[in-house]
C-alpha positions in Angstrom: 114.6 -76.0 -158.6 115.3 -77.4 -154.9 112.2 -78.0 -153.9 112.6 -78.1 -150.2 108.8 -76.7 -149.3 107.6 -77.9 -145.8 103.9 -78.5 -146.2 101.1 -79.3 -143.7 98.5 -81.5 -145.1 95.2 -81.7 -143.4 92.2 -84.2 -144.6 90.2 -86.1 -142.9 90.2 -88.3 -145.7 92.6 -90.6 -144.4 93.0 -92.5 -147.9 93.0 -88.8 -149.8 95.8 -87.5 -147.3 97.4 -90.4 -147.6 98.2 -90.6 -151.4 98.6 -86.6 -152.1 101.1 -86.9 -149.2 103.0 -89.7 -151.0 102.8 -87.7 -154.5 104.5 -84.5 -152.9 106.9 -86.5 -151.1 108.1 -88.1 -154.6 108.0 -84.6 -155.8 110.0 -83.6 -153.4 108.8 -82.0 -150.9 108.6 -82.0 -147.1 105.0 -83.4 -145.7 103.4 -83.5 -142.7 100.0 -84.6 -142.6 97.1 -84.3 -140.2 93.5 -86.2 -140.3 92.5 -84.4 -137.0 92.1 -80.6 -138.2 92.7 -79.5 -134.8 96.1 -81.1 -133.9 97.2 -79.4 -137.5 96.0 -76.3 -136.1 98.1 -76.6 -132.4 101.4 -78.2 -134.0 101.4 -75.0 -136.6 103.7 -72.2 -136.4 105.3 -70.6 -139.5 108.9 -71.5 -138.7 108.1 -75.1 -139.4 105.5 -75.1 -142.2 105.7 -73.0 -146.0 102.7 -73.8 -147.2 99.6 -75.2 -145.5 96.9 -77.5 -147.7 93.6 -78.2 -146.2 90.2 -79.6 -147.6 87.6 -77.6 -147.2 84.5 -80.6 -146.0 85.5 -81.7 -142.7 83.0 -83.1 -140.0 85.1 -81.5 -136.6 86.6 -78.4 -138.1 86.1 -77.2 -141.5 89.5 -76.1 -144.0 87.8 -72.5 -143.4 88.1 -72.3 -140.1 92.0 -74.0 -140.3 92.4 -71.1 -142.3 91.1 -68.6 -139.8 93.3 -69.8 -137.3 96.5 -70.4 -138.9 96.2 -67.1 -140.2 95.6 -65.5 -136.4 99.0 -67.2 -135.5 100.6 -66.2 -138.6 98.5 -63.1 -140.9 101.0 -64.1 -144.1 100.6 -68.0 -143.8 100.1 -69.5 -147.6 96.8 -71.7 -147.4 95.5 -73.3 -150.3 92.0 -75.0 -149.8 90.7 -78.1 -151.2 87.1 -78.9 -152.3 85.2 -82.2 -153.5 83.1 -79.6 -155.7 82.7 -76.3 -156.6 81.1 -73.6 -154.7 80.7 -70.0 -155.0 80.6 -68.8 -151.8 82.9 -71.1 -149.8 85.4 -70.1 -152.6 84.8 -66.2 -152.2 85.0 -66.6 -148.1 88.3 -68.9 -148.9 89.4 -66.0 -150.7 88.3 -63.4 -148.4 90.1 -65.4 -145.1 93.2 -64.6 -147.6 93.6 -68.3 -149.1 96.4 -68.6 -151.3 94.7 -70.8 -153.8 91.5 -72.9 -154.5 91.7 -76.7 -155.8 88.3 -78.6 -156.7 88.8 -82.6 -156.3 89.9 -85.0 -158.3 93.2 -82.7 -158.6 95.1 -81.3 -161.5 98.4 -82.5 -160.0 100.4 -80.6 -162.7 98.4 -77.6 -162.2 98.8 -78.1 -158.1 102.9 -78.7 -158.3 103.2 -75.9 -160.8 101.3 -73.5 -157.9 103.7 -75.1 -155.0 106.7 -74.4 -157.5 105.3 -70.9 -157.6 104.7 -70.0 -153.8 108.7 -71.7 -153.6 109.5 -68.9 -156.1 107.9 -66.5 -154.1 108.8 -67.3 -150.8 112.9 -67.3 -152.1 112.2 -64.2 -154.0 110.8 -62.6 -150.5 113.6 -63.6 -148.6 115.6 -62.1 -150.9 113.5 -59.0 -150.9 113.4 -58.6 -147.3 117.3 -57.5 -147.5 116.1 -54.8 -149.0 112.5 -54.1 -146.8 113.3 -51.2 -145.6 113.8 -49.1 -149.2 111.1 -51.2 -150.5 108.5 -51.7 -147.7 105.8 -49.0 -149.2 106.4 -50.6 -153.5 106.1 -53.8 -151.6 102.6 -53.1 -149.5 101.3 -51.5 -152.8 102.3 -54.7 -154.8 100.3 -57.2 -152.4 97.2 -55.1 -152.1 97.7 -55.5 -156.0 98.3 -59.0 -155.5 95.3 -59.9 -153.1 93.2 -58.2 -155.5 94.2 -60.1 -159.0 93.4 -63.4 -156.4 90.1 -62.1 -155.6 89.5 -62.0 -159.7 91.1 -64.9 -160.3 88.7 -66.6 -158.0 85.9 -64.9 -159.7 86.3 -65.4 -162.4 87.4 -69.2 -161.8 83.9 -69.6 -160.6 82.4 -67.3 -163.9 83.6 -70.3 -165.7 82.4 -73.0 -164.0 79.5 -71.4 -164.0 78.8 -71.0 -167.5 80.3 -74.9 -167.4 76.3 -76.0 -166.0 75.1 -73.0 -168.5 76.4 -75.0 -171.4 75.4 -78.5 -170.0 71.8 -77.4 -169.1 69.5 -79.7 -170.9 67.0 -77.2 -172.0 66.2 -74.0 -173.2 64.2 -73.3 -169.9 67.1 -75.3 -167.3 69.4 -72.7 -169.3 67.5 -70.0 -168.3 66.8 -71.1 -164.5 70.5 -72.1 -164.5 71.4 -68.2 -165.5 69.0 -67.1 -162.8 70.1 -69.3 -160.0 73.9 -68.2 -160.6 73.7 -64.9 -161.2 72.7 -63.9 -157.7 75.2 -66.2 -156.3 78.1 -64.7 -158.5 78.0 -61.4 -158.0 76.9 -61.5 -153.9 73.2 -60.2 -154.8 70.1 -61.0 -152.8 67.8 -62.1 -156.0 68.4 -62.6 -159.6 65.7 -62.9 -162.7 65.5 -64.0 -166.1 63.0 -62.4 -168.7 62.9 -64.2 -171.9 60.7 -63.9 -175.0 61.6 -65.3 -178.3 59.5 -66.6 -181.1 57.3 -68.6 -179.2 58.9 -69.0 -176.0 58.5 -66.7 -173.5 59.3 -67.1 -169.1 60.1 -65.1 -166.0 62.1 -66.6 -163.4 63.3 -65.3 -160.8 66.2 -66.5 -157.6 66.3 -65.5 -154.2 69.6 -66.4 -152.0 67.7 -66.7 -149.2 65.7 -69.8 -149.6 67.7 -71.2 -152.8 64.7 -71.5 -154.6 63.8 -70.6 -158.6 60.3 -69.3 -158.9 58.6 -69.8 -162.1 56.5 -66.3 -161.8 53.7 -67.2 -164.7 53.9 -70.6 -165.4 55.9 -70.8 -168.4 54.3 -67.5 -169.9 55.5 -63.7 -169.9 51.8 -61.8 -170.1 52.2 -58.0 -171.0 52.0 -56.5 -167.2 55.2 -58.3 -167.0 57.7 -55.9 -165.4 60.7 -56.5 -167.3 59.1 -56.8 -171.1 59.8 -53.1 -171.1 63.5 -53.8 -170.7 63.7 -56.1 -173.7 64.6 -53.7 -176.1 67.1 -51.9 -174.1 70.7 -52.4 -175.4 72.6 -51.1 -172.7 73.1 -52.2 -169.1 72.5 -49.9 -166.0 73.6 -49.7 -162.1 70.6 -49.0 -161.1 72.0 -48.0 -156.6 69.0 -45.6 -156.3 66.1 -47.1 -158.3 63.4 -44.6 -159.1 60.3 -44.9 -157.6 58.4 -46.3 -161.3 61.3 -49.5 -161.5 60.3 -50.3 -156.9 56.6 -50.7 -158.1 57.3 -53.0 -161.1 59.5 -55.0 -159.1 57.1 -55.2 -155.8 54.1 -56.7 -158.1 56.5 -59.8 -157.9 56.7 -59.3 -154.4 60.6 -58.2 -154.3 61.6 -54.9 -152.4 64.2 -53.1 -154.3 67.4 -51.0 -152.8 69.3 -51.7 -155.5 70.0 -53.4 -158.7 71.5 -54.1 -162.0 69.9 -54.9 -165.4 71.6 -56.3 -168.9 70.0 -57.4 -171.7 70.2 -60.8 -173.7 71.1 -60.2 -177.3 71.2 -62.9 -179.8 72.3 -61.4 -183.5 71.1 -58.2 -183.0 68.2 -58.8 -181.2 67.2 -58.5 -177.5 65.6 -61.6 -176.6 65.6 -61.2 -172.3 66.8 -59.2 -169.4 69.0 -60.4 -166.9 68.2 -58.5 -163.6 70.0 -58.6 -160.3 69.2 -56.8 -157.0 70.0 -56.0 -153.6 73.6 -56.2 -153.1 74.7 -54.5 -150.0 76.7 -51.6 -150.7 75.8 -51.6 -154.4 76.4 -53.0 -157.6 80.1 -52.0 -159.5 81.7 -52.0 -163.4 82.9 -55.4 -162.1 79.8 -57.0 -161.2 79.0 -55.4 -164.7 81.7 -57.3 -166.1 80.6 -60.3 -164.3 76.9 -60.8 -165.4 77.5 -59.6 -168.7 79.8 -62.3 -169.5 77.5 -64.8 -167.6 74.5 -64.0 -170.0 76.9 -64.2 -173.0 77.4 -67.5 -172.4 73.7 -68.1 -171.5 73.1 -66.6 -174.9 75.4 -69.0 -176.7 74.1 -72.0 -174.7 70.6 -70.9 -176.1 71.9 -71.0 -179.5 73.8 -74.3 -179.5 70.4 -75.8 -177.7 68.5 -74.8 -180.5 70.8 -75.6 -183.4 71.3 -79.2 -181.3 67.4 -79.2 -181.5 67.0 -78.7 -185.1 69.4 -81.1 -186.3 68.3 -83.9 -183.5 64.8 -82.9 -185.3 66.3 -83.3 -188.8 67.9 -86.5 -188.1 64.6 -88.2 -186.6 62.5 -86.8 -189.6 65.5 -88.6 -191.9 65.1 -91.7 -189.7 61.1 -91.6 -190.3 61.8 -91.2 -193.9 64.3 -94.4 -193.8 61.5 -96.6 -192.3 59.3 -95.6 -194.4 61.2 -96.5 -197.6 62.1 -100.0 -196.0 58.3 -100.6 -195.6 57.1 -99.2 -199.2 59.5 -102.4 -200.3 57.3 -104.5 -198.5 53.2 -104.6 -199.4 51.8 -106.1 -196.7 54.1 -104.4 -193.4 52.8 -100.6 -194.1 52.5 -99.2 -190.1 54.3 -102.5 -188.9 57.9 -100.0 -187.6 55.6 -97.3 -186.4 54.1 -100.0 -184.3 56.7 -101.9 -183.1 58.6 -98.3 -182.2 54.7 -97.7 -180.1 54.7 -100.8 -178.6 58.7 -101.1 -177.7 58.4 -97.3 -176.4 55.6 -98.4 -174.3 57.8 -101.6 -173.0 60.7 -99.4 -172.1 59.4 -97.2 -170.0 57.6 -99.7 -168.1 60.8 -101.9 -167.3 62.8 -98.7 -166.1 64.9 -98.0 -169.3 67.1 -95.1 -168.6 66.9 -92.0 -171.2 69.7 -93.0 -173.3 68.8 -96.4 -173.3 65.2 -95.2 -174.5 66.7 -92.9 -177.3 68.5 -96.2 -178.6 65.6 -98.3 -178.6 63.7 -95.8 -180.6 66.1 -95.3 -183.0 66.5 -99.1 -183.2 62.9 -99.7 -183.5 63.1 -97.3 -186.5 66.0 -99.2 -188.3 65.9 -102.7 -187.0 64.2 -103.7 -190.6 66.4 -101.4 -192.7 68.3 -104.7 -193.9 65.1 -105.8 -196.0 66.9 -102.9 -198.7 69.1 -105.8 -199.3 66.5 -108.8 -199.7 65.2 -109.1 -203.4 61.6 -108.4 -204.0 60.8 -112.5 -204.8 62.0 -113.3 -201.2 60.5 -110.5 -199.7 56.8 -110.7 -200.8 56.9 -113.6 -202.0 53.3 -115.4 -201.3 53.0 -118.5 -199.1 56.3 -120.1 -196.9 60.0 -119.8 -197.9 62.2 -122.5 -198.5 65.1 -122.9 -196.9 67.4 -121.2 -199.1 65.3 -118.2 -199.4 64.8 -118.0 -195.1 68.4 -117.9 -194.6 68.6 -115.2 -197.1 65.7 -113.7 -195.6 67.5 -114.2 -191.9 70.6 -111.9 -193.6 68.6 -108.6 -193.1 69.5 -108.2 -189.6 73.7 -108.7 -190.8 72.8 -105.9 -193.6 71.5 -104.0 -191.4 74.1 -103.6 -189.1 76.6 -103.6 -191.5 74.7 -100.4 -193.2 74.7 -98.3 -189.9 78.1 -99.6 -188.0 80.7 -97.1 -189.6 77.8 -94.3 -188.4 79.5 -92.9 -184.9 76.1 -91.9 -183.8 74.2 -95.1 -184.1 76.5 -97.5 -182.4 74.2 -97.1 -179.3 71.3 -98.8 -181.7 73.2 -101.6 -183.5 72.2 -104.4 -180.8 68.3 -103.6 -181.9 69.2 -104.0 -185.5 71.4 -107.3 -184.8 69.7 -109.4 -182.3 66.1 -108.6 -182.6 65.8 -112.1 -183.7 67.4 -114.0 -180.9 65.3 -116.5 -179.2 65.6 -116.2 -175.3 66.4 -120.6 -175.8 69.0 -119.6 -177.4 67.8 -120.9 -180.9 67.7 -117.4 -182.3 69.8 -116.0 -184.7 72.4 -114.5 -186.2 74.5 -115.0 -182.9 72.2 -118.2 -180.8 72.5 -115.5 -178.1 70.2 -116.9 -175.1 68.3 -115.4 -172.1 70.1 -111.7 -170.5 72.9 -112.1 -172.6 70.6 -110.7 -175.1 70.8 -107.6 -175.3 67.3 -105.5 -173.6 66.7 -103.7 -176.9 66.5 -107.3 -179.0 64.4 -109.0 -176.2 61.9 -105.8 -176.6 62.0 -105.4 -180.1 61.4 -109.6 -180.5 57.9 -109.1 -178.4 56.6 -105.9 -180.4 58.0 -107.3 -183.8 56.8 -110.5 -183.2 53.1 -109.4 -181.7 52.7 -107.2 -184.8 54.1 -109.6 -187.5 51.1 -112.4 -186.2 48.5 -109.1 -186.0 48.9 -107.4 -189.4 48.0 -109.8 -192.7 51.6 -111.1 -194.3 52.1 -112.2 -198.3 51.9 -115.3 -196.7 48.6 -115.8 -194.3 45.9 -113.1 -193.2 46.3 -111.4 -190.3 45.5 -113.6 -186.3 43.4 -112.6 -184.0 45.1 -110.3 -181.0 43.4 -112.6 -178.5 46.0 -115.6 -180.6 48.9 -113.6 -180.6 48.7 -112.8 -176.6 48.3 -116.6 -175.9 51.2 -117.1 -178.4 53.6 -114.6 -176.2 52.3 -116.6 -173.3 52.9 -119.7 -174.7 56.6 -119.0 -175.7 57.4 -117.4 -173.3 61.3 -118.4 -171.9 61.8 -120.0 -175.3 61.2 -117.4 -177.9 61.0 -114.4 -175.8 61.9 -112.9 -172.5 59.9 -114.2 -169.6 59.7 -111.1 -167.8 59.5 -109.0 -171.3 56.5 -111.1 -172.4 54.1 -110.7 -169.4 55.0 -106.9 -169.3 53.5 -106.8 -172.5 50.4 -109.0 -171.5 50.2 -106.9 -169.1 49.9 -103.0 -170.8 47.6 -104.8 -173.3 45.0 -105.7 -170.5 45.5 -102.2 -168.9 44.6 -100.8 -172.8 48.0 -99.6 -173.0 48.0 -101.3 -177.0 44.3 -100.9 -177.9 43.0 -100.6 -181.4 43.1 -96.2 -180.7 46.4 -96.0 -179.7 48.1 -98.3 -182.1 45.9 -99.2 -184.9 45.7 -102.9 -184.9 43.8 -105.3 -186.9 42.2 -107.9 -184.9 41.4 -111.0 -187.7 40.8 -114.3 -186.3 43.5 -116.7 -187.0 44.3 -120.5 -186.8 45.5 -121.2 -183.1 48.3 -123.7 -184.8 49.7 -121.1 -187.1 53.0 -120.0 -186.1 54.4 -116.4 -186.4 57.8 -116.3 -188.5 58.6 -112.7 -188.7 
C-alpha cells in the first residue's frame, strides 16, 4: 500500500510527540506535529491534513476541544484521540464530537498503523466513490449513519471490557461488587447504580451516584429484610422499568433516591439468583442496548465472584496443607512443639512493624511456616540428640536450610519464600551460613526469621539445655546485635516485647531462668 497519509500530530508531550512522530515517519507517512494545541488548530485545513491525532490531557486546550474545532472547519475531518488511561465518559463525548478512533497509552502500534492503513483505504475508496456521488449520495448517507453507529458500539463496548478488566482484578468479593456498582451507572449514562447481594453468608447493598462519585455502603455490610431490592432476588428476568409504579418510587426513596426511571437484572450464579443489579435515572430512558450492556457487565461480575471464591478456597487449602507440613517437621522434633507457630507470630508481628508490603508479608508467612522443613532430612540421632553436637553432626545439622530449599525450589508458587528457608541462618557479621551473606545483603525475610527463630530457640527447653529466661534472651538480642542479627531488626523486636506485643497471652512462651553465659545455637 502507498502510504502517503498527511497526519497532524498534537501532544504536548514533547518526548511522546516526538517518538510516535518518528515511528509514523519510518512507517511511511507524512507528519506534522504540534506541542501547542492551538497552533494545530489555526494551521488545520482539510486540504493539507488526512488524519488528525491528538491526546486527549492537555493543560491549554484539551484533544476534545481540538476535535470540536477541527470538525467546525471541516464536519468530515478523521480525529483519533489519545488517552494516558481509560475513561468512560471522555470516550463516549470523543465519540459523540464524531472521533474516528480511541487509543489508551502505552500504544498498540500495530493495532494504531493497521487503523491508519484503514482510514487510507477509506479515504481512496471515497475518492473513488465520489465519481459516482450523485447515483450513490442517498446508499452512501444511509451507510455512514450505519457507520457512526457500529463506532458508537465499538466504543461501548471497548469500554464494557475494560470494565469488566477492574471486575476481574478486584481484590474481593465486596471491591467486586462496589466495582459493579460504581461502573454500571457510568456505562450506561445513568444517574445511580446499586448492587444487592445475598449469598450464603454474605449479604450487602451498595449503591453509586454520578453525581458525587461516591459508593455508599447502605447497611454496613448487612442486607436486613426491609431491604428494597431482596424482593428482586428471585426474579429471573430483567425489566425497563421508564414509568416505575408508584410501590418500586417508595422502596427506592427509603434509600433516599427519587426514581423517574430505571432498569433492574438479576445476578445468577448456576441457577441461582444471588443479587440485583439496578440502575436508574437515565434521561430519556433506559433501551435493549443498555439491557445488553449491564447484563453482560453483571455476567462478568458473576464470574469474577466465582473465580474469587474458588481462588479463596484453594489459597485456604494450600495454607491448611502448609499448617499440616509444619506440623509434621515439628512432630520429628520432641522438644520444638509451638516453636513455627511462634516464630510465624513473632516474624508477622516484625513485618508489619518495619513496613513490609503485602506480598512481601505473604512470603514471610509462608517462609516462617517452611523455613524448618529441611529437618525431614536430618536423622533422628542428630536431631534430638541430648547435650552439644560435634562437629560433624552441626554441619549435617547446618544442611536443613540446603534441603529445604532444594524441596520447595522446582514449586513455581514458593519461589517468593525460598530466601526465608535459605538464609534464615545468616549472621548480619557475615559468619552465618550457608552463603556468609552479611548485613542488607541478607535478605529481610532471613534477618526476621533469625530474631524470632533465635528468641524462641533460647525461650522453649531444647534436647540439649532447659528453656532461658525471656528477660536472657532480650539481653542476648541486645547483645548481638550487628553481629548475629540485624541492628535495626533486633531493637524492633525489643521494642514490641516492651509494648506487650510478645507476652505470655499472645504467644505462649515459657519464661525459665537460664545461665546468662549459655549461648543459643538454633
Amino acid at each position: 500500500m502507498n502510504k502517503a497519509l498527511n497526519i497532524m500530530l498534537v501532544d504536548d508531550d514533547k518526548g511522546s510527540l516526538e517518538a510516535l512522530a518518528d515511528a509514523l515517519t519510518i512507517s511511511g507517512f507524512e507528519v506534522s506535529p504540534f506541542s501547542n494545541p492551538v497552533t494545530a488548530i489555526e494551521n488545520y485545513s482539510s486540504e493539507r491534513f488526512d488524519v488528525v491525532v491528538t491526546d486527549i490531557n492537555m493543560p491549554e486546550v484539551s484533544g476534545i476541544e481540538v476535535l470540536e474545532q477541527i470538525r467546525l472547519k471541516n464536519p468530515k475531518a478523521c480525529v483519533i484521540i489519545l488517552t494516558g488511561f481509560a475513561d468512560i465518559e471522555n470516550a463516549i463525548a470523543a465519540n459523540n464530537q464524531g472521533a474516528y478512533g480511541f487509543f489508551r497509552k502505552p500504544l498498540d502500534i500495530i493495532r494504531f498503523l493497521e487503523t491508519l492503513e484503514k482510514i487510507d483505504r477509506e479515504q481512496r475508496q471515497k475518492k473513488t466513490d465520489a465519481l459516482e456521488a450523485s447515483r450513490f449520495q442517498e446508499m452512501e448517507t444511509d451507510l455512514d449513519m450505519t457507520y457512526r453507529e457500529l463506532q458508537h458500539y465499538v466504543v461501548l463496548l471497548d469500554q464494557l471490557q475494560w470494565v469488566s478488566r477492574k471486575i476481574y482484578g478486584a481484590g474481593g468479593l465486596r471491591e467486586i461488587l462496589s466495582e459493579l456498582a460504581g461502573s454500571a451507572a457510568h456505562l450506561i449514562n445513568a444517574d445511580a447504580s446499586f448492587i444487592a447481594f445475598k449469598d450464603g453468608m454474605d449479604s450487602c447493598c451498595y449503591g453509586y451516584t454520578r453525581s458525587d462519585c461516591q459508593i455508599t455502603d447502605y447497611f454496613h455490610g448487612g442486607l436486613p429484610e426491609r431491604e428494597p431490592f431482596l424482593t428482586w432476588l428471585n426474579e429471573k428476568g430483567y425489566h425497563l422499568e421508564n414509568s416505575p409504579d408508584a410501590s418500586l418510587r417508595g422502596k427506592l426513596r427509603e434509600l433516599g433516591v427519587e426514581v423517574a426511571n430505571c432498569i433492574r437484572l438479576p445476578l445468577i450464579s448456576h441457577d441461582r439468583v444471588i443479587g440485583a443489579l439496578v440502575a436508574v435515572n437515565k434521561p430519556g430512558g433506559f433501551n435493549s442496548t443498555d439491557k445488553f450492556l449491564v447484563d453482560s457487565l453483571a455476567n462478568s461480575a458473576v464470574t469474577a465472584i466465582t473465580n474469587f471464591r474458588l481462588i479463596s478456597d484453594l489459597e485456604m487449602l494450600f495454607e491448611k496443607t502448609l499448617i499440616v507440613l509444619s506440623h509434621a517437621i515439628e512432630a520429628r522434633d520432641n522438644y520444638t512443639g509451638g516453636h513455627t507457630n511462634r516464630v510465624n507470630a513473632f516474624a508477622m508481628t516484625l513485618g508489619r512493624r518495619l513496613g513490609l508490603s503485602e506480598p512481601e508479608l505473604k512470603d514471610l508467612h509462608i517462609g516462617t511456616l517452611l523455613h524448618d522443613i529441611g529437618k525431614i532430612g536430618i536423622p533422628d540421632a542428630v536431631l534430638n540428640k541430648p547435650g552439644r553436637l560435634n562437629d560433624r553432626e552441626f554441619e549435617l545439622m547446618k544442611s536443613h536450610v540446603l534441603i529445604g530449599e532444594q524441596m520447595v525450589k522446582d514449586i513455581p508458587q514458593l519461589a517468593g519464600v525460598l530466601p526465608a528457608i535459605r538464609n534464615h541462618h545468616e549472621r548480619y557479621d557475615g559468619r552465618g551460613y550457608p552463603d556468609g551473606l552479611r548485613g542488607e545483603g541478607i535478605p529481610i525475610a532471613g534477618r526476621i526469621i533469625a530474631v524470632a527463630d533465635s528468641f524462641d530457640a533460647m525461650t522453649s527447653t531444647r534436647a540439649y539445655r532447659e528453656a532461658l529466661s525471656v528477660e536472657f534472651a532480650l539481653a542476648e538480642l541486645q547483645t548481638c546485635s550487628g553481629s548475629q542479627f540485624d541492628p535495626r531488626i533486633a531493637k524492633t523486636f525489643i521494642e514490641l516485647h516492651e509494648e506487650g506485643a510478645f507476652g505470655p497471652a499472645n504467644i505462649g512462651l515459657k519464661a525459665v531462668a537460664g545461665n546468662r553465659n549459655e549461648r543459643m545455637r538454633a
